[in-house]
Every structure is written in C-alpha cells, then in structure tokens.
C-alpha positions as a printed Julia matrix, in Angstrom:
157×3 Matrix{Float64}:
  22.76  27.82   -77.34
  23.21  28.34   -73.56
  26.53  25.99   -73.79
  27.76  28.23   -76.79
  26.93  31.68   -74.56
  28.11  30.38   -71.4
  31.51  29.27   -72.99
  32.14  32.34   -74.67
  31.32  34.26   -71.55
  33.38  32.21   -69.31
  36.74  32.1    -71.97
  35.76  36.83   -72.18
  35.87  36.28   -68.31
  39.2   34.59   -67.69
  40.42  36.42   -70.12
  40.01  39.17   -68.22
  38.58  41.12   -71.32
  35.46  43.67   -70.91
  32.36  43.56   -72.95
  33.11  47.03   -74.31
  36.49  46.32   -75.68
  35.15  43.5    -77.48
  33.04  45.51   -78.83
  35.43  48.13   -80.04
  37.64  45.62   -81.6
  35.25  43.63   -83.33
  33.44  46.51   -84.8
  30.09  44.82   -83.03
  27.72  46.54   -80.48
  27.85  46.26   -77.21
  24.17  44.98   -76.55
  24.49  42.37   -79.31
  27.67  40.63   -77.91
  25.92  40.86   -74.35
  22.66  39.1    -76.28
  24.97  36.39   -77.62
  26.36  35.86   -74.5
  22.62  35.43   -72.47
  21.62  33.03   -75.33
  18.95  35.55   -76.91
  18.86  34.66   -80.43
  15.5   36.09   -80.79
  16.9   39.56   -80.8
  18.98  38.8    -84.09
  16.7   39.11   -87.0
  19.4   37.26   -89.24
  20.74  34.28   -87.92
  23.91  34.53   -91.07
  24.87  37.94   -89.39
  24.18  35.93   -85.72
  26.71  33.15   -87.06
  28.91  35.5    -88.2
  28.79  37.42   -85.15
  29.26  34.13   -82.71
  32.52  32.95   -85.56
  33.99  36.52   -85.08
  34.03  35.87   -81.14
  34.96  32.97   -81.4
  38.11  33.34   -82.86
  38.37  36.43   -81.08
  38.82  34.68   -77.58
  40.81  32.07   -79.28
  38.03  29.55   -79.32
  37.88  27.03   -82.52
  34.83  28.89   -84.54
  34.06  25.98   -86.97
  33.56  23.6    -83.74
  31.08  26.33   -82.03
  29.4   27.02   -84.94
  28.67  23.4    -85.74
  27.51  23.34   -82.27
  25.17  26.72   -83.25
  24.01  24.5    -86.53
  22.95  21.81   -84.7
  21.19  23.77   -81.82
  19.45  25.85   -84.83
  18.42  22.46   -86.9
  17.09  21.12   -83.52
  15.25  24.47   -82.26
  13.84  24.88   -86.3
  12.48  21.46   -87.0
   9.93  21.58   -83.94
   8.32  24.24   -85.38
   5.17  23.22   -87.37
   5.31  23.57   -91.31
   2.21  25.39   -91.14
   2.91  28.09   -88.97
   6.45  28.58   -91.42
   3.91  29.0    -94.23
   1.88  31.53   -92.39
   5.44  33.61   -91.3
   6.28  33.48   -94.58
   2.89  34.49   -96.71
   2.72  37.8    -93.8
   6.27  38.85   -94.69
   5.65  38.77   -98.68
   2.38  40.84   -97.77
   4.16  43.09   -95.69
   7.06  43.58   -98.35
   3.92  44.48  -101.17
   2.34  46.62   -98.98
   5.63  48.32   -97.46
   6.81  49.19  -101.34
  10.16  47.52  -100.93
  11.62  46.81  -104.14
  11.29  43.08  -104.98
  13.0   40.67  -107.81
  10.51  40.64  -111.27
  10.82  36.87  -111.0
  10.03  36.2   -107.58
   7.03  38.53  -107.25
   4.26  39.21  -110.05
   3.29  42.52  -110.42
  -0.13  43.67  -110.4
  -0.82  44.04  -114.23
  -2.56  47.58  -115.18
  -6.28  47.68  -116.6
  -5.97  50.92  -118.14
  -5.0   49.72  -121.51
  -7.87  47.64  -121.89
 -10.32  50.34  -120.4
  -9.15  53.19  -122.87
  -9.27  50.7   -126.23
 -13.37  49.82  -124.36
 -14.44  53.66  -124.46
 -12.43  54.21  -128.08
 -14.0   50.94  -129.38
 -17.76  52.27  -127.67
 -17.03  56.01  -129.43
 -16.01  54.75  -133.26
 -19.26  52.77  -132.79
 -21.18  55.57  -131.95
 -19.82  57.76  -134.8
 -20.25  54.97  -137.0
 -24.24  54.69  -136.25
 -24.74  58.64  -136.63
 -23.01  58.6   -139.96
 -25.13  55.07  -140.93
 -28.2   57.07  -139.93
 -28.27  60.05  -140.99
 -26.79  58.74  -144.54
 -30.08  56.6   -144.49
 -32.1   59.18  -144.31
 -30.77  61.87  -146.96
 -30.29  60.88  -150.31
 -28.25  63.59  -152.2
 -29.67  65.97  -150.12
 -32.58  64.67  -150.55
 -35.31  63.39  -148.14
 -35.33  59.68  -148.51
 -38.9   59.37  -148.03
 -39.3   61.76  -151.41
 -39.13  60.08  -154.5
 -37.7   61.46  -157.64
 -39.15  59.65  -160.42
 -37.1   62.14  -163.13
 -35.29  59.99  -165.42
C-alpha cells in the first residue's frame, strides 16, 4: 500500500495539483485523499468505497487504475490472509451482536428473529380457566340433583 500512496502522491506532486482541488473535483474529502496518500487504510471502514476512491485518483492523475488496483488486490489478499480464521469469526459474531442489539434493520433470511411466547402463554391461562369452569360446573352438578341434595333420596315412584 505504501508503493500505491507514494505513487499517487508523487504523480499529485509533479503535477503540481493541491490536495484540496482534488478534492473538489472528485467530490472526495480532503482528509480521506490525504489518508490514501499516507497508506492508512484503517481509517476506511469499506475497503469497495477505499478501491473506488484509490480507481477515481487514479485516473484522475492519469495513472492506469486497473494496474494500481490490482496492485491494491494483491496488497489486500496478502495483508488479509495473515490474519487468523479465528479472530475473523470473533469480528464477525461481535458485529451481528452489535447489529441485534443496535435495532438496525436486517434481511428475514439472514437473521432469525426472536419468536414471541405470548401466543402460547395466553392459550396456557385460557386452557387453565375452561378447566377451572369445567370442575365448578362438574361439582356442583354432582352435588344437586334437580335441586335436590344428592345425599337425599327420593324413593317416590
């Protein structure tokens, strides 16, 4: 990446062109073109708008953008396969929890959504109530006969 920043420094340069109306006439800020041009990549949190960004230059200063950003793939395959699958996974499980947690809308079929309870709770408590009814009506039907005490016989044919 420091070849890529130093070129496009040195071609803005002899160019004789200033930072700020690069900026102007790419439509790009300022602080970002100076980051591309130190080599900070760590500043960009996407490295398709960083690409895009280093392409746009690129042409701008008259530079062959497919040959730079081959160079740029290259540097970004090298730099990305030394870092440990593990600590990918990790990166990747804290950004899905911070998405949840943050409320961000996400795609139905990427993310399952916690399912609600309340259905199940509500049918519980109807289910528990019928049964209740259904034992008060059972008992006291048991123990009146036509209005009559069950324990009283009535022999009267």
């Amino acid at each position: 990446m420091e070849e890529i920043a130093e070129l496009l420094r040195e071609t803005r340069k002899e160019a004789g062109i200033e930072l700020s109306e690069v900026s102007k006439d790419l439509d790009i800020n300022e602080v970002m073109l100076q980051n591309i041009e130190e080599g900070k990549i760590g500043s960009f949190k996407d490295v398709f708008t960083l690409k895009n960004y280093i392409s746009n230059y690129a042409k701008y200063l008259g530079l062959e953008s497919n040959k730079i950003i081959d160079e740029f793939n290259e540097y970004l395959f090298e730099y990305t396969s030394k870092i440990p699958v593990k600590e990918l996974e990790k990166t990747i499980e804290l950004n899905t929890k911070e998405e949840i947690t943050e409320g961000k809308i996400v795609s139905p079929y990427t993310l399952e959504k916690p399912k609600s309870k309340k259905g199940v709770y509500i049918l519980f408590y109807i289910l528990i109530f019928l049964l209740v009814l259904l034992a008060i009506f059972w008992s006291v039907n048991q123990i009146t006969v036509e209005k009559t005490n069950a324990y009283v016989f009535n022999y009267r044919k």
